[in-house]
FITIZA-476033 format. One line per 4 residues: their letters; for each residue x, y, z of C-alpha. Coordinates in nm, 2 decimals. Layout:
BEGIN
A> X Y Z ~ ...
***
This chain:
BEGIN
XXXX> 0.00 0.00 0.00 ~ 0.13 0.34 -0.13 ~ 0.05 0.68 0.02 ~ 0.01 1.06 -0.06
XXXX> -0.02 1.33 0.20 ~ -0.15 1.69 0.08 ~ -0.02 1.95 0.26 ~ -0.30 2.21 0.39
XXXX> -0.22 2.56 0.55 ~ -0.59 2.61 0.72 ~ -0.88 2.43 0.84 ~ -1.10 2.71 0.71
XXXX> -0.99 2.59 0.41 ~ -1.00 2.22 0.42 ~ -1.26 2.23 0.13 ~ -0.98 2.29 -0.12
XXXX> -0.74 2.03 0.04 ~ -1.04 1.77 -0.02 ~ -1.02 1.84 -0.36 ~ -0.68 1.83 -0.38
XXXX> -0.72 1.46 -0.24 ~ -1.01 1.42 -0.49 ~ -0.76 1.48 -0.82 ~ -0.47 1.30 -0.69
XXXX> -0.75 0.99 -0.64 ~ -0.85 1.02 -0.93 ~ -0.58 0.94 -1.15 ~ -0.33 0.73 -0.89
XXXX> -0.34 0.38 -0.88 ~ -0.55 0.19 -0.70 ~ -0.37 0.09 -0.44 ~ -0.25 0.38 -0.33
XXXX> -0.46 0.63 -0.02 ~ -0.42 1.01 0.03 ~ -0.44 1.18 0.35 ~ -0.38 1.56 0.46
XXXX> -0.21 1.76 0.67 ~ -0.31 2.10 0.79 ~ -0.12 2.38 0.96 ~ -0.30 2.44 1.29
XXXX> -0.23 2.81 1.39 ~ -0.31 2.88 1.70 ~ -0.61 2.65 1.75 ~ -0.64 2.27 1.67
XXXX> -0.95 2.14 1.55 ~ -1.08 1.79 1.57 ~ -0.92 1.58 1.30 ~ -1.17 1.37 1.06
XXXX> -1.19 1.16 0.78 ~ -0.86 1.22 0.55 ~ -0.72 1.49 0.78 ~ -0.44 1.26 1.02
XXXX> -0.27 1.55 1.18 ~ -0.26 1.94 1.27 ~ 0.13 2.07 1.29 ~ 0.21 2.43 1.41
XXXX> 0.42 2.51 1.13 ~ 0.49 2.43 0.72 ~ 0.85 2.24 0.83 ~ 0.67 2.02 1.07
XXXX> 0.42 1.97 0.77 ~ 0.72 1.81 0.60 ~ 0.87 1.66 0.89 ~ 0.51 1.43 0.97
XXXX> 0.52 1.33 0.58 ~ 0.90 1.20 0.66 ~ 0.84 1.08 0.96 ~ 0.56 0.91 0.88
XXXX> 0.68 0.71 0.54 ~ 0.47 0.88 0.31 ~ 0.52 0.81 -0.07 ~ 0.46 1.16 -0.18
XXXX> 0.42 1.50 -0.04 ~ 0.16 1.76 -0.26 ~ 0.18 2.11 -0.19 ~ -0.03 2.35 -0.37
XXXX> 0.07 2.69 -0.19 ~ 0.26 2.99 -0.35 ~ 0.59 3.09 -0.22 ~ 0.77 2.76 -0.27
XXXX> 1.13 2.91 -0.21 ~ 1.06 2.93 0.13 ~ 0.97 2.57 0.14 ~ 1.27 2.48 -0.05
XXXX> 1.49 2.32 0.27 ~ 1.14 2.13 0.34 ~ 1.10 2.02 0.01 ~ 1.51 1.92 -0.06
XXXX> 1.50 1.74 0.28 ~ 1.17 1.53 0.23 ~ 1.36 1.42 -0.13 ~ 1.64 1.30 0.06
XXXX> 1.44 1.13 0.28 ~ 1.27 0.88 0.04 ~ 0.93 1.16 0.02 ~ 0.84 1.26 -0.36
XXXX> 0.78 1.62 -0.34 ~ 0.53 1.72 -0.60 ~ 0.44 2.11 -0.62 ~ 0.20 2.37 -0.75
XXXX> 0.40 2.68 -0.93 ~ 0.25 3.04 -0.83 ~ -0.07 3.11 -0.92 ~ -0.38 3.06 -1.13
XXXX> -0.32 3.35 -1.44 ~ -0.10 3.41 -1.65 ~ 0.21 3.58 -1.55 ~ 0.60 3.51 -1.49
XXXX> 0.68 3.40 -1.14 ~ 1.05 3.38 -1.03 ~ 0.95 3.21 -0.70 ~ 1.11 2.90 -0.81
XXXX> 1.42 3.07 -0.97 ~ 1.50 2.73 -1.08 ~ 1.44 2.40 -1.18 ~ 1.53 2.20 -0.79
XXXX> 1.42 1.89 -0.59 ~ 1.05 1.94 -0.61 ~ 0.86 1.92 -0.91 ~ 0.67 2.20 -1.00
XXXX> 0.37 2.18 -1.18 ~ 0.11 2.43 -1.34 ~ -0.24 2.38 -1.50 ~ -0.37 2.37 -1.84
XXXX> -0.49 2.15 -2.16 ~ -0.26 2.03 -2.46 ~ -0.51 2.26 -2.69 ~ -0.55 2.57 -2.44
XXXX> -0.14 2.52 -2.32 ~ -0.06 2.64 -1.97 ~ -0.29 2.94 -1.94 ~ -0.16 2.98 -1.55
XXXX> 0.19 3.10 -1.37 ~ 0.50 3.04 -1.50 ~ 0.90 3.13 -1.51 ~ 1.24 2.93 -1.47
XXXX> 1.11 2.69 -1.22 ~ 0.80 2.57 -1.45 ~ 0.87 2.19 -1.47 ~ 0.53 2.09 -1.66
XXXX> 0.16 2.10 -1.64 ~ -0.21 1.91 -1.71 ~ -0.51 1.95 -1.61 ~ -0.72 1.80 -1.30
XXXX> -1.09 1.65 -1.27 ~ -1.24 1.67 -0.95 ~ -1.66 1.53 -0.86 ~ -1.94 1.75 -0.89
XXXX> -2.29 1.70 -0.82 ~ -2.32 1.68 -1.25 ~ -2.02 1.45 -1.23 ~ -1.67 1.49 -1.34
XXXX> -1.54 1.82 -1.42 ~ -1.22 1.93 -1.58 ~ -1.01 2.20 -1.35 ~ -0.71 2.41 -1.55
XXXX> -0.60 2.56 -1.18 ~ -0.27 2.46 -1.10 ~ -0.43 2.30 -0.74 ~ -0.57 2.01 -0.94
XXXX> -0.32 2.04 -1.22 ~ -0.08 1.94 -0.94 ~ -0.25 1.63 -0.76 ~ -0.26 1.50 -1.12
XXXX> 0.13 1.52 -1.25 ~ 0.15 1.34 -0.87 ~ -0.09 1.03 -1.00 ~ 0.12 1.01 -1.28
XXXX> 0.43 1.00 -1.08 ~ 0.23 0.71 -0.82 ~ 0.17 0.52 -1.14 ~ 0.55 0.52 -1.25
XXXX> 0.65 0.47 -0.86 ~ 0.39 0.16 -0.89 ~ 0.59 0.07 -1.23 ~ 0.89 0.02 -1.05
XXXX> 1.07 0.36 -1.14 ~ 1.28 0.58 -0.90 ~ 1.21 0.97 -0.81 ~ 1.46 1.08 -1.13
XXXX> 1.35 0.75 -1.37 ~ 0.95 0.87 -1.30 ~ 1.11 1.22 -1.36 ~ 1.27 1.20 -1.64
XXXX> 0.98 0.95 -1.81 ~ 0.72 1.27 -1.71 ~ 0.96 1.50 -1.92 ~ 1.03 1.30 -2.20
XXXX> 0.64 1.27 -2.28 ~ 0.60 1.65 -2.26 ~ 0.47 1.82 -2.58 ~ 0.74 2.05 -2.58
XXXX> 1.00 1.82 -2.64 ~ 1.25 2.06 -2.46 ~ 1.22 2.30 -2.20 ~ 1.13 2.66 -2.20
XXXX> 1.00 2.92 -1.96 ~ 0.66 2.95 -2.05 ~ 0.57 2.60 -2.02 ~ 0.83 2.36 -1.87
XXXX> 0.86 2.02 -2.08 ~ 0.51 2.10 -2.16 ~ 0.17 1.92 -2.12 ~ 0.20 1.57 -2.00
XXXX> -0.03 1.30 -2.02 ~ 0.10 0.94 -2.07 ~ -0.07 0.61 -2.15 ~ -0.04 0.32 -1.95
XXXX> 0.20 0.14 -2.22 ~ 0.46 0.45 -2.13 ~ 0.52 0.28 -1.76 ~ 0.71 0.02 -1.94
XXXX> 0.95 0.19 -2.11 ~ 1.33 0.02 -1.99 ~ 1.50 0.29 -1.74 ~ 1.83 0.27 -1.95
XXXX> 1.66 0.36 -2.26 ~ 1.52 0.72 -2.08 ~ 1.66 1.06 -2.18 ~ 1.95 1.21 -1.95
XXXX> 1.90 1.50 -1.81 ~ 2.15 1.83 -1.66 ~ 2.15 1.85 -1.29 ~ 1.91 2.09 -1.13
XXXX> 1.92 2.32 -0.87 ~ 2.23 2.52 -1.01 ~ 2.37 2.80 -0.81 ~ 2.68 2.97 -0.85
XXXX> 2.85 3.25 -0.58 ~ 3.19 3.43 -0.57 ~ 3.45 3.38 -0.28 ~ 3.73 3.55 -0.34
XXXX> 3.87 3.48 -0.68 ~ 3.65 3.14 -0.72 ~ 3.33 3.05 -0.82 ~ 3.18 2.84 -0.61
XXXX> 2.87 2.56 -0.76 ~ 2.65 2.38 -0.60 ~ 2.38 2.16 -0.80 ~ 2.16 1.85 -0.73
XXXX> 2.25 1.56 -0.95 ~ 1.97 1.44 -1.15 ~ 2.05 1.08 -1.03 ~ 1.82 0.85 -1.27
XXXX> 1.91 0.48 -1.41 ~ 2.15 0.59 -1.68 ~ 2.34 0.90 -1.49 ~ 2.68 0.79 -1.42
XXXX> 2.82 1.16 -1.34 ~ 2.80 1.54 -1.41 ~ 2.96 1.70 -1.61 ~ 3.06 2.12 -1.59
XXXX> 3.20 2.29 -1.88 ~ 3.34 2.65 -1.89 ~ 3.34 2.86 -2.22 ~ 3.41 2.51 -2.39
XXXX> 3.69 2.34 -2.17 ~ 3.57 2.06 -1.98 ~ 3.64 2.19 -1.60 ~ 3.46 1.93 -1.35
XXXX> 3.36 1.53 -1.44 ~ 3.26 1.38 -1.12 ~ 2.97 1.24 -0.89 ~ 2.94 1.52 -0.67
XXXX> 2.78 1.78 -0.58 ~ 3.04 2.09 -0.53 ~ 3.31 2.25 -0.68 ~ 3.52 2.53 -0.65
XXXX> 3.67 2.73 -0.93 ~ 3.91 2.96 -1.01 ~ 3.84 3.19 -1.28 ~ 4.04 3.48 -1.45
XXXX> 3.83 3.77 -1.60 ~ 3.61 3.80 -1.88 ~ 3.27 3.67 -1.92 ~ 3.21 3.27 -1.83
XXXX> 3.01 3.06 -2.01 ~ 2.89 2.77 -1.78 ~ 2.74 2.47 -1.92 ~ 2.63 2.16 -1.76
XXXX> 2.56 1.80 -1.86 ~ 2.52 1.42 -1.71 ~ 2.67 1.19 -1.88 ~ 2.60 0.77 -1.87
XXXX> 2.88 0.52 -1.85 ~ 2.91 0.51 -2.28 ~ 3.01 0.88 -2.23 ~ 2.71 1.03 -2.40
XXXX> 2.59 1.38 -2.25 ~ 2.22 1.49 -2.23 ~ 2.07 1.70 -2.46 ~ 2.15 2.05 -2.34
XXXX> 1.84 2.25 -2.21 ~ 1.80 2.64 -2.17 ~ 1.87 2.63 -1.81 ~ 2.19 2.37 -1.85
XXXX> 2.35 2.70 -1.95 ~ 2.47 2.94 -1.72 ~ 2.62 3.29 -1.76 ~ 2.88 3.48 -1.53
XXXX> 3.03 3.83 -1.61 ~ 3.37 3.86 -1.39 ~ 3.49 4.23 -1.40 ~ 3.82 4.31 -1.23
XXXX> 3.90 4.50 -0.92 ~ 4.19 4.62 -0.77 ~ 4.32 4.38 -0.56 ~ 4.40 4.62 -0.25
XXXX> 4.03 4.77 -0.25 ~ 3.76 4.50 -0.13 ~ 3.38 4.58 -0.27 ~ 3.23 4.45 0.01
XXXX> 3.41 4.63 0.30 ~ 3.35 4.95 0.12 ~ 2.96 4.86 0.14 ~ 2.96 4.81 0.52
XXXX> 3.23 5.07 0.57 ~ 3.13 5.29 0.87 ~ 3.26 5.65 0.94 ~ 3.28 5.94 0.66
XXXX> 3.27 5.81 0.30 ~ 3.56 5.79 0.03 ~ 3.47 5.96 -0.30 ~ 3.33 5.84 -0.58
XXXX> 2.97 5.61 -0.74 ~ 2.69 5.40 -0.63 ~ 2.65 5.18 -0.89 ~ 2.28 5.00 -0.93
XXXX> 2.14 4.80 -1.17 ~ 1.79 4.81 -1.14 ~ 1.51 4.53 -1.29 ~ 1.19 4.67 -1.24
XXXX> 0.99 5.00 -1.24 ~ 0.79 5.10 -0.97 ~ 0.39 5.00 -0.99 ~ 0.32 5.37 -1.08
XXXX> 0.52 5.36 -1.36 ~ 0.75 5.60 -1.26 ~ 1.12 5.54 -1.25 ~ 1.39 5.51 -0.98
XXXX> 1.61 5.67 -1.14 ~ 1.37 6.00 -1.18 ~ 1.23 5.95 -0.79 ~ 1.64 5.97 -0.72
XXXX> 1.67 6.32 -0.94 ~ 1.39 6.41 -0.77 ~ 1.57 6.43 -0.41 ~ 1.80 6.61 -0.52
XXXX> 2.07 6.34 -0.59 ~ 2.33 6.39 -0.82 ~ 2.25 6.07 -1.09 ~ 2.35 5.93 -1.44
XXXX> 2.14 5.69 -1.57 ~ 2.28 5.44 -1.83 ~ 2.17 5.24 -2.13 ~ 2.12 4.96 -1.98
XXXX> 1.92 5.01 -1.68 ~ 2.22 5.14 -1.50 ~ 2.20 5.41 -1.24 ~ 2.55 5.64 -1.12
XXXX> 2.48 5.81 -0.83 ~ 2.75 6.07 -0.76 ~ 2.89 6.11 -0.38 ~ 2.67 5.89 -0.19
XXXX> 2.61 5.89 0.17 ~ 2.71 5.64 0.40 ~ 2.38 5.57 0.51 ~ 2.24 5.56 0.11
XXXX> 2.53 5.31 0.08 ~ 2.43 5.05 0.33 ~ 2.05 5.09 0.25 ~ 2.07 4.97 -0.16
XXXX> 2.37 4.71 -0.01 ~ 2.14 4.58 0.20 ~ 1.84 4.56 -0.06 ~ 2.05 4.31 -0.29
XXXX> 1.89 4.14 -0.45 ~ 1.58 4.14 -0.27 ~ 1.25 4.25 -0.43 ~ 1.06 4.49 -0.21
XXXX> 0.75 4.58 -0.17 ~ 0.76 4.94 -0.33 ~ 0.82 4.72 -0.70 ~ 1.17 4.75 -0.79
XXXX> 1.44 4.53 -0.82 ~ 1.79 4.63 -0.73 ~ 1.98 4.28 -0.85 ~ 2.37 4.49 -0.82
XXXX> 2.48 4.80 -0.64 ~ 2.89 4.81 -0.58 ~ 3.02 5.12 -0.44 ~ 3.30 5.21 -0.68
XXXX> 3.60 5.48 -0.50 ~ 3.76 5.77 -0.75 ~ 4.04 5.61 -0.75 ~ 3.93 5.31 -0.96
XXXX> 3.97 5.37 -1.35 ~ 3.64 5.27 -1.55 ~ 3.81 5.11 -1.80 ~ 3.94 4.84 -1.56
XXXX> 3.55 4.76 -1.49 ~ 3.48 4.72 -1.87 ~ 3.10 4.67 -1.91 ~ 2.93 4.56 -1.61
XXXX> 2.60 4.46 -1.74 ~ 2.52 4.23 -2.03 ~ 2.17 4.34 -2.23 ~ 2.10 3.98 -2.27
XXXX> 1.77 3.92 -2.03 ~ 1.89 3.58 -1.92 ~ 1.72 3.44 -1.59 ~ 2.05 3.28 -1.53
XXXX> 2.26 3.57 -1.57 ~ 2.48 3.70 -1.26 ~ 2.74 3.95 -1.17 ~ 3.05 3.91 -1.00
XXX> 3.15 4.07 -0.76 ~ 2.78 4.07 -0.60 ~ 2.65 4.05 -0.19
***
């Protein structure tokens, strides 16, 4: 006997959790039961029927579905990056986690950033496409059926979209696939064929004769859950290997030179300046690498600094200021429509504004400093996103900075050095 637990953040709301169950039944195998979970707040009701337990928090959520030897965890809530230790740990730990993207219209989410442990699923037909949330963690999407009173009825929102990419995955789990074999069988049946940011692999929906497809005759996929961060004068990468039946190890290459071939899952390196190319791949014991996808490749502009000048120290420097530019780079405009960069002219600060989205703002304060060091990269509630600011002194020549931001609008695009 296999089991599903839905994850449910109020009892007010246990209506939608029941149907949640509802769309996950009705496409799972039959051997296999659903219960739920609920967030209790500060009061716990009675539990009945499919509900088994109240927990205080979402981690403890997670924790019950581990502890408890759960199959597969569903989550239909927003805000998965705040899940995502939850969600990486409950992989680890033998639990399938299966969730819903961002929300039910159309617009680009970047909460995932990335493709990670959990699948991420959205909602949507193979003739009306994903008509819901979407962005560089989009995995793939179908639509749900859940019980009326007039019978069965079709559901494009991403909460029954979900529960039903998670009956396919209990069918391929019942098959005798792994987590990344199920995963990468999902994929490969996706109508896109490869992956893009709009739809993921695309609409799945896969016949009974596709659970009997060999493992070793699966596509390979890159590893997910790619980040990249400067120490120093290396780059340091972390990523999740995508571990299925034919995966021997990953492999990392760097503006064309092979630079890491292994089975783990960090690695340090040293770069010299110049923009970096990153490009990842697993590769199967024959030596064969996976068909490279959008997000397999990953771009790093490395601009030079003087080595007796750290960025960082001059961000948190305390006391009266040294002369010269805040550099910003900002993302977004504000709701209103107006621009930062107008809002700063406005208060009397003494600004360029460059082509590119760039903003120079001439002797900054100290305490002007540490407020836009402390925004990166976070988005804020007034609309904008600052994803750079580097205080730069006089003393540094421009020409030893060369261009510091690349007009390609790539979700895996980064500057170094960054906070």
């Amino acid at each position: 006997m296999c089991k599903a637990l839905v994850i449910g953040y109020s009892y007010s709301r246990r209506g939608h959790e029941y149907k949640v169950r509802c769309a996950f039944l009705n496409d799972a195998p039959d051997m296999w039961t659903c219960d739920i979970a609920i967030k209790s707040g500060s009061t716990v009701m009675p539990m009945n029927g499919p509900i088994v337990t109240f927990e205080p928090s979402r981690r403890e959520l997670y924790d019950f579905a581990i502890q408890e030897g759960y199959d597969l965890v569903i989550d239909t809530q927003q805000n998965v990056w705040t899940r995502k230790q939850s969600l990486d740990k409950a992989l680890d730990n033998g639990t399938w986690p299966i969730q819903a993207h961002g929300a039910n219209f159309s617009a680009c989410y970047d909460d995932p950033p990335r493709l990670f442990s959990a699948i991420v699923c959205s909602g949507g037909t193979c003739k009306s496409q994903n008509k819901q949330s979407y962005g560089p963690g989009l995995e793939m999407y179908r639509e749900g059926y859940v019980f009326k009173k007039s019978g069965l009825q079709k559901k494009l929102k991403q909460s029954y979209g979900t529960p039903a990419i998670a009956a396919l995955m209990a069918h391929a789990k019942s098959a005798g696939y792994g987590f990344w074999d199920a995963r990468a069988l999902l994929r490969s049946l996706g109508t896109n064929g490869k992956w893009s940011c709009k739809e993921g692999f695309g609409y799945v929906s896969p016949k009974p004769a596709y659970f009997k497809i060999p493992k070793n005759k699966l596509p390979l996929y890159g590893p997910v859950d790619v980040s990249i961060v400067g120490e120093g004068n290396q780059l340091v990468i972390r990523w999740r290997n995508f571990e299925s039946t034919r995966w021997k190890s990953t492999v990392i290459y760097s503006n064309g030179e092979r630079i890491y071939e292994g089975t783990g899952a960090y690695f340090k390196y040293e770069y010299g300046e110049g923009e970096k190319e990153l490009v990842f791949y697993s590769q199967d014991e024959d030596g064969n690498l996976s068909t490279l996808q959008k997000y397999d490749i990953h771009s790093c502009v490395i601009m030079k600094k003087e080595t007796d000048v750290d960025i960082h120290d001059m961000l948190r420097k305390k006391g009266k200021e040294e002369r010269g530019v805040l550099l910003l780079k900002v993302e977004d405009s504000l709701p209103s429509g107006r621009n930062l960069a107008d809002i700063m002219q406005r208060s009397n600060l003494s600004i360029d504004k460059g082509e590119r989205g760039e903003i120079y703002i001439h002797q900054p304060t100290l305490g002007l400093i540490k407020a836009f060091s402390d925004l990166v990269p976070t988005r804020k509630k007034r609309g904008y996103l600052i994803s750079y600011a580097a205080f730069i002194p006089e003393e540094f020549d421009e020409e030893d900075w060369g261009t510091a931001f690349d007009e390609n609008d790539s979700p895996n695009k980064c500057l170094w050095p960054h906070r």
